[in-house]
C-alpha positions as CSV (number, residue, x, y, z in Angstrom):
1,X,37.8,25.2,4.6
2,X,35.9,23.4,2.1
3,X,33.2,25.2,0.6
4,X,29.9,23.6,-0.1
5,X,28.2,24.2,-3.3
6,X,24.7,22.5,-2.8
7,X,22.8,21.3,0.2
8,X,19.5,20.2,0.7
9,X,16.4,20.6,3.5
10,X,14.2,17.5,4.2
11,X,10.5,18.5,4.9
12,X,7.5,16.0,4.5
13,X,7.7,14.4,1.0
14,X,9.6,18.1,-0.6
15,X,13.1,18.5,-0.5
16,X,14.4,22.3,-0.8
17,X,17.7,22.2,-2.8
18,X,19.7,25.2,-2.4
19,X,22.7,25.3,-4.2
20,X,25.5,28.1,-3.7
21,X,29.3,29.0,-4.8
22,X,30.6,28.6,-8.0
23,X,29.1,26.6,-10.8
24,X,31.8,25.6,-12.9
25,X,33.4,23.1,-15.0
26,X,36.5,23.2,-11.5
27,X,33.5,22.5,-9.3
28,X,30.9,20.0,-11.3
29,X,32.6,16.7,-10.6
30,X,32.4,17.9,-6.8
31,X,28.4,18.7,-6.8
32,X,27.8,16.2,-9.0
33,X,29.6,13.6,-6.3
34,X,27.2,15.5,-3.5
35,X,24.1,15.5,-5.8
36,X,24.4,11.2,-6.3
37,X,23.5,11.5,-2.2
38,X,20.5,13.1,-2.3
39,X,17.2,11.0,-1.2
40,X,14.4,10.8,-3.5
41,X,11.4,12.9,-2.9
42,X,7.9,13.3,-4.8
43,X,8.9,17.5,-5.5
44,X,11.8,19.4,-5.1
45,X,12.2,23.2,-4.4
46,X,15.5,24.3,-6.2
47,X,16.7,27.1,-5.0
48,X,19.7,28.7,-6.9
49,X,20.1,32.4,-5.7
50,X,23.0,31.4,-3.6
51,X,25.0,30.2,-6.6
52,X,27.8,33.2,-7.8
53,X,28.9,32.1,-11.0
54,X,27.1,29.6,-13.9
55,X,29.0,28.3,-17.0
56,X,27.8,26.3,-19.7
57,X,29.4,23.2,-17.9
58,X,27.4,24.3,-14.2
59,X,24.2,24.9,-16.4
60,X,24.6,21.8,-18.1
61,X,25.0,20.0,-15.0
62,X,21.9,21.5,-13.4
63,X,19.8,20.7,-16.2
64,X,20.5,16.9,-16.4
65,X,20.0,16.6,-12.5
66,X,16.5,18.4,-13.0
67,X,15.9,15.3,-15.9
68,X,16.8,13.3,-13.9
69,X,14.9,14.2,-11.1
70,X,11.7,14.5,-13.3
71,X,12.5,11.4,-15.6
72,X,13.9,8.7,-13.4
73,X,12.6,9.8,-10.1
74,X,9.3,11.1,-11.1
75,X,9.6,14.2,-8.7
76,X,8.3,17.4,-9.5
77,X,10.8,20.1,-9.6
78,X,10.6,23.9,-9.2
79,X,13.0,25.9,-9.4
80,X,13.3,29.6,-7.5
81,X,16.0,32.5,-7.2
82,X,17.5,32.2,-10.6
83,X,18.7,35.8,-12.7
84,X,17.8,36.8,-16.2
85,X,21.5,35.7,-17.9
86,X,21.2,32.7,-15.9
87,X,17.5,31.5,-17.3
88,X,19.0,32.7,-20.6
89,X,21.5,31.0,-20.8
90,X,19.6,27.5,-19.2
91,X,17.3,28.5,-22.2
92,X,19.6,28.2,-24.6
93,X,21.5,24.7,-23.8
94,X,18.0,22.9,-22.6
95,X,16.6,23.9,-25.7
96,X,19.7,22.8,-28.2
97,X,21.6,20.2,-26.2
98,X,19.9,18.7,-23.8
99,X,19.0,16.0,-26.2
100,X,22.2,14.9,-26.3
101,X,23.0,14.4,-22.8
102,X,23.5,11.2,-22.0
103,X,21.8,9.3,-19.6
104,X,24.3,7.5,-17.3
105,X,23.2,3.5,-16.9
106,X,23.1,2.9,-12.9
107,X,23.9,-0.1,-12.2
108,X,22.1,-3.4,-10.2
109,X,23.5,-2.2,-6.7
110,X,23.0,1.7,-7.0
111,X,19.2,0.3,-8.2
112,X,19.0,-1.9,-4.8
113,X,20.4,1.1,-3.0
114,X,17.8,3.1,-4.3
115,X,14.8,0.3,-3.7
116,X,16.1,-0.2,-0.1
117,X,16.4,3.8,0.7
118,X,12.9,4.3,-0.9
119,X,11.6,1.1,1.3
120,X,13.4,2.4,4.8
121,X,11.5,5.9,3.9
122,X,8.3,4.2,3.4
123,X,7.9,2.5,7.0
124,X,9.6,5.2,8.8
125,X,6.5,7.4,6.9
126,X,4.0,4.2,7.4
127,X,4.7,4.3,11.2
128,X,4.5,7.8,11.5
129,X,0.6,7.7,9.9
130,X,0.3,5.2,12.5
131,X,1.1,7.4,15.4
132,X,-1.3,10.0,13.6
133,X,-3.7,7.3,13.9
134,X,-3.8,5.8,17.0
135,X,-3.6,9.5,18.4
136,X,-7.2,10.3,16.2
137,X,-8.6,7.1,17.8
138,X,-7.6,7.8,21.9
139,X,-9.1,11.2,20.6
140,X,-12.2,9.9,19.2
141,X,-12.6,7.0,22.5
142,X,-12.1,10.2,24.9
143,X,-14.1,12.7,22.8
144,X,-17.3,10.1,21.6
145,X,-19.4,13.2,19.6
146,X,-16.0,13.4,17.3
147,X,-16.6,9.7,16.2
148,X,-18.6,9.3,12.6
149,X,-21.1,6.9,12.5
150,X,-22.9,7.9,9.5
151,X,-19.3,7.4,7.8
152,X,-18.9,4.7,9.4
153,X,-22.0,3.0,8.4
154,X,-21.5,3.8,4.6
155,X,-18.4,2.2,4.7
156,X,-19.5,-0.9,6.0
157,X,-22.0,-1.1,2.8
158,X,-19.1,0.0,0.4
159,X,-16.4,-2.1,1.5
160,X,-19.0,-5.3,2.8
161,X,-22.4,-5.3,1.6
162,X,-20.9,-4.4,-2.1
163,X,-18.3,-7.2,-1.8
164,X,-20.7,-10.2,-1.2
165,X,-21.5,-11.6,-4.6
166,X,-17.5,-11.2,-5.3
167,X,-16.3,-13.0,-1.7
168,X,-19.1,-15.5,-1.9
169,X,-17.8,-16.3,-5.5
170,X,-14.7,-16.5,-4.5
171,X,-14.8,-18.8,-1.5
172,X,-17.5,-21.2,-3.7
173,X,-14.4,-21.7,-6.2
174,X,-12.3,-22.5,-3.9
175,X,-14.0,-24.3,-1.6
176,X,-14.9,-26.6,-5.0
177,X,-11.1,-26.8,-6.4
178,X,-9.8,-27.9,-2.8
179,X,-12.7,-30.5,-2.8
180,X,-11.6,-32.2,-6.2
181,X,-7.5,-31.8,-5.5
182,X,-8.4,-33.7,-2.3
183,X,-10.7,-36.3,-3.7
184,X,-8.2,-37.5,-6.6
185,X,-5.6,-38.2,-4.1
186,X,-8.2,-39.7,-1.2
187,X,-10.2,-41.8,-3.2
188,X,-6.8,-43.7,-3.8
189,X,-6.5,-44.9,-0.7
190,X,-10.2,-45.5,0.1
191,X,-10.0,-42.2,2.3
192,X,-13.2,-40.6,0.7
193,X,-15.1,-38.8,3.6
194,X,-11.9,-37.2,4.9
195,X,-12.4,-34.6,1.9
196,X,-14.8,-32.8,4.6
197,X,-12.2,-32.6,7.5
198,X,-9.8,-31.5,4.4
199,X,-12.5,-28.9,3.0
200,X,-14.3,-27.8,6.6
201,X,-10.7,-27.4,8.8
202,X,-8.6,-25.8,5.6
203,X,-11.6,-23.2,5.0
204,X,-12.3,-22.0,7.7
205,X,-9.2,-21.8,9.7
206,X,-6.8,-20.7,6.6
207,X,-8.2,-20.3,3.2
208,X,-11.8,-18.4,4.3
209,X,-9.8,-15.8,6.0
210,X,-6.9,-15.1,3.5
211,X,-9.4,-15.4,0.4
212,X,-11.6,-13.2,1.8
213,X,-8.7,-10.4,2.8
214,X,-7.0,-10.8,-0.4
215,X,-9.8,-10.1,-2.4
216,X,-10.9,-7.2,0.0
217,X,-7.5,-5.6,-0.7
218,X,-8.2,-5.7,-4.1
219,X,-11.3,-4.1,-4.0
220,X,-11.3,-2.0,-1.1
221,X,-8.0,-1.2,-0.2
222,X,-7.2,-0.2,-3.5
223,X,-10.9,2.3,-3.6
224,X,-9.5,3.6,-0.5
225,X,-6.5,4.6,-1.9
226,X,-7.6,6.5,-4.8
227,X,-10.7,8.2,-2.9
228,X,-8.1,9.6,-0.7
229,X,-5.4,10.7,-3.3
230,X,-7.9,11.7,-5.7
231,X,-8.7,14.5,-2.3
232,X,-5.2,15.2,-2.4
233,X,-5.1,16.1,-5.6
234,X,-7.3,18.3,-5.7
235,X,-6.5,20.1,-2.6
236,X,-9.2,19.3,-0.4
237,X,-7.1,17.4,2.6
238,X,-5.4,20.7,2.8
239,X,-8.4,22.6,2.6
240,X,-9.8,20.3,5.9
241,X,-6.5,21.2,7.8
242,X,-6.8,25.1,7.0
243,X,-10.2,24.7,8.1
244,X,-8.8,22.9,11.7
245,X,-10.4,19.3,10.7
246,X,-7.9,16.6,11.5
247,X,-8.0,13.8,7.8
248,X,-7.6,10.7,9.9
249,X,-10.8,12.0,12.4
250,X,-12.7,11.9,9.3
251,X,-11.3,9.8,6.6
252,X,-8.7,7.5,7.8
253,X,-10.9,6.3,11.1
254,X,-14.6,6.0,9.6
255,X,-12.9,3.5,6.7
256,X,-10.8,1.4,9.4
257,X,-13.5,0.8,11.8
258,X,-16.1,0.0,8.6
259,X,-13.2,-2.7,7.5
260,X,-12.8,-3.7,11.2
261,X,-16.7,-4.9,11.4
262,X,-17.4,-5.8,8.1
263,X,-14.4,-8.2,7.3
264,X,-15.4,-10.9,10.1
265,X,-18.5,-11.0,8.8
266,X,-17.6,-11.1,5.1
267,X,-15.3,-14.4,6.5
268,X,-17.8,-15.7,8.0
269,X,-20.0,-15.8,4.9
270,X,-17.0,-17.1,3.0
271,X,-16.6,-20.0,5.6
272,X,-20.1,-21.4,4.9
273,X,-20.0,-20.7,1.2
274,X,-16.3,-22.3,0.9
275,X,-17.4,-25.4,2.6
276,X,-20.8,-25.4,0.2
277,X,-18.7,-25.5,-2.7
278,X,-16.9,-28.2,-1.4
279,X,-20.2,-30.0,-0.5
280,X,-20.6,-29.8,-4.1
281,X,-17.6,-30.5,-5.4
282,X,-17.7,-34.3,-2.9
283,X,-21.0,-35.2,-3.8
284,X,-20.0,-34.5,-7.8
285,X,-16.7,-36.2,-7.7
286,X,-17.0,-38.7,-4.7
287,X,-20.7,-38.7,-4.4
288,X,-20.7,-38.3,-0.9
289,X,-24.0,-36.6,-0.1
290,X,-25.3,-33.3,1.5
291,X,-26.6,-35.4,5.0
292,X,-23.4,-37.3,5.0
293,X,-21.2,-34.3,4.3
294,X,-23.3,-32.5,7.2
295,X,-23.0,-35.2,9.7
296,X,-18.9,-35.4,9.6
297,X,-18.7,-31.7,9.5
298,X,-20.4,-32.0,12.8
299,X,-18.0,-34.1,13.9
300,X,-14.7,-32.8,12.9
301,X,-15.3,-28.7,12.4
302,X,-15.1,-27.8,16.4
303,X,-16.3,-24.4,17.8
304,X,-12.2,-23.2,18.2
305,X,-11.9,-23.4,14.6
306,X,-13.9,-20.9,13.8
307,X,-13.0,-18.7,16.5
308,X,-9.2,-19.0,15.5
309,X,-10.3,-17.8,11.8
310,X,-12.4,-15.2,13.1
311,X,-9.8,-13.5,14.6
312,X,-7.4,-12.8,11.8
313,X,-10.7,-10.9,10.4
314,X,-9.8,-7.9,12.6
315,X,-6.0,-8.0,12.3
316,X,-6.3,-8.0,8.2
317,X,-8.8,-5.3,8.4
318,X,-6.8,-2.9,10.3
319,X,-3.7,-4.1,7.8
320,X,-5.9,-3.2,4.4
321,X,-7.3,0.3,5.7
322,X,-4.8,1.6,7.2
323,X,-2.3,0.8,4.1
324,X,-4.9,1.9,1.4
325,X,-5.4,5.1,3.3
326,X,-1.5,5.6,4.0
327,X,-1.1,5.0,0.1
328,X,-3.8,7.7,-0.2
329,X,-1.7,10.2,1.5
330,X,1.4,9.5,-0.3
331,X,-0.1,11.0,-3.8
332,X,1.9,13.6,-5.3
333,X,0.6,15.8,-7.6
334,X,0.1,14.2,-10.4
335,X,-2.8,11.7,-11.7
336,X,-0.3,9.3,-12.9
337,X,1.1,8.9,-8.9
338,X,-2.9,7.3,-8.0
339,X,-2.4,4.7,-9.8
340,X,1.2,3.8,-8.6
341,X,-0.4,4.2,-5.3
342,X,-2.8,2.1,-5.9
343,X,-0.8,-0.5,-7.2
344,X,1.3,-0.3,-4.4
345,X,-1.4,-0.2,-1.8
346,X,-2.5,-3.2,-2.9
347,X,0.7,-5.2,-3.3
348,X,1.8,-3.8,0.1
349,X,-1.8,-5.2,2.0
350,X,-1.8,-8.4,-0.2
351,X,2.3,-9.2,0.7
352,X,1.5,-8.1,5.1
353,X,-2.3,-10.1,4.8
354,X,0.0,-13.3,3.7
355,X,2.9,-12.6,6.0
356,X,0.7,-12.2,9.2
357,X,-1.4,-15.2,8.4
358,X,1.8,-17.1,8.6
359,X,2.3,-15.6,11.5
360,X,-0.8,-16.6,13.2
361,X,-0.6,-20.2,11.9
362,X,3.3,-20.0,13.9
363,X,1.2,-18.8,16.9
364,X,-1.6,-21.2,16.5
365,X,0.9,-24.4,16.2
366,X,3.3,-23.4,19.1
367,X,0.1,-22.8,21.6
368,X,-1.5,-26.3,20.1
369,X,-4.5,-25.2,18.7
């Protein structure tokens, strides 16, 4: 029967190590081949009571897996169960030769391995917070007295009130820039007052919606994040559950239905400033004025159009909160991991913001709208 010198326990983000047998320069290459398997984790519980015999090359072993571990997987590692002559002697060689332990190069496709493990880990932990969340919100739409409107309400000024003078900004530039790209190439052929069907259309069925959620991410999704990791940190999400409060009742659900309301609205007052900048911008360049601008904006910009950009304003809300408060979650315990997190939270809302606006624009064409 073979015997099996380490194994390991999956719980959460830890991963309990507990290695066993002999540790010895016979048996390295074998746990060495078993340790290359192990999936990453943000801390690991080592566990080495069960192991019956350590020499220098077992010791030496175990301490490059732990810098590796620390170093290259940014986990952090305890390690229980270990005897006097063992930490002595681990003492000894990490203080005098672990310097001069190589560090093996991997190569491009054990890196890809690693990326794609790491990103299958992700959604299968992204779709569990879902569950956790749509759960908290049957809870909330059964139970009304659990749902938080002073929250709520706070959020909404955070995340939209605060973020007008950025979003209006925003949307102002780019309605402008859009306007003089699209004049140079109209005035060419004499095809001047189609800069407002190019300007009204573009804004407020694409650009208003995907500007606006973009810049939300950035903002709020990313504040989200680091509110909620920050918490972790410091312990007080685990405080709320030894107290019986369910986190997504009161921090994850409050922030998504603040986004939910107050990113429409924020498109819709990036629609009207968009297509001001482009007034600007046509009268400057093509010097088409305000009442003419007006008058074949009337024309042109039909009711539907706004409707179909109106409702990517929900969708992309529900995508930013919910992936800067899943980011939250997945702190570790260290300060440096918020701002990974953060970085990541926003990458991750920007990159699915994009993606499903493609998606809709799919939709939109194959229905003929």
């Amino acid at each position: 029967m073979k015997q099996q010198f380490v194994a390991w326990e999956e719980d959460h983000h830890q991963i309990k190590i507990i290695a066993s047998g002999e540790w010895t320069l016979r048996t390295v290459p074998q746990i060495e081949a078993v340790m290359q398997k192990m999936p990453a984790a943000s801390k690991v519980l080592w566990d080495v009571s069960g192991v019956s015999e350590f020499d220098s090359a077992g010791v030496l072993l175990f301490i490059e897996m732990c810098e590796h571990l620390k170093k290259d997987a940014g986990a952090t590692v305890e390690v229980i169960g270990y005897t006097q002559s063992q930490k002595e002697m681990y003492d000894l060689l990490r203080d005098h030769i672990v310097d001069a332990i190589p560090h093996r190069k991997q190569g491009f496709f054990y890196e890809l391995g690693m990326a794609s493990v790491q990103a299958v880990s992700d959604i299968r932990d992204f779709i569990t917070f879902l569950g956790h969340v749509t759960l908290s919100f049957f809870y909330t739409l059964f139970h009304p007295s659990a749902f938080r409107p002073k929250e709520t309400v706070y959020h909404i000024y955070q995340s939209g009130f605060n973020a007008l003078v950025i979003v209006g900004m925003t949307a102002f530039l780019v309605g402008m820039v859009i306007a003089y790209q699209g004049a140079v190439q109209l005035a060419k052929f004499g095809a001047d007052i189609f800069i407002v069907d190019t300007v009204g259309i573009s804004i407020v069925r694409e650009l208003g919606p995907m500007i606006t959620a973009i810049v939300i991410a950035g903002r709020s999704g990313s504040a989200y994040t680091a509110e909620i990791g920050a918490m972790k940190i410091t312990e007080e999400i685990a405080a709320m559950r030894t107290m019986g409060f369910d986190p997504y009742n009161f921090l994850v659900l409050p922030r998504i239905f603040a986004l939910v309301i107050a990113l429409p609205l924020l498109i819709f007052f990036a629609d009207i400033v968009g297509i001001f900048g482009g007034m600007v911008a046509s009268e400057m360049q093509l010097g088409i004025s305000f009442d003419q601008f007006v008058n074949r904006l009337s024309e042109v910009l039909e009711v539907k159009h706004y409707i179909l950009g109106m409702i990517k304003g929900p969708v992309f809300a529900f995508i930013i909160a919910s992936v800067g408060c899943f980011r939250g979650f997945q702190v570790s315990d260290t300060t440096e991991s918020i701002g990974l997190q953060t970085t990541a939270s926003v990458v991750n809302a920007i990159f699915l913001v994009i993606a499903f606006d493609a998606l809709f624009s799919v939709i939109y064409t194959e229905f003929g709208v």
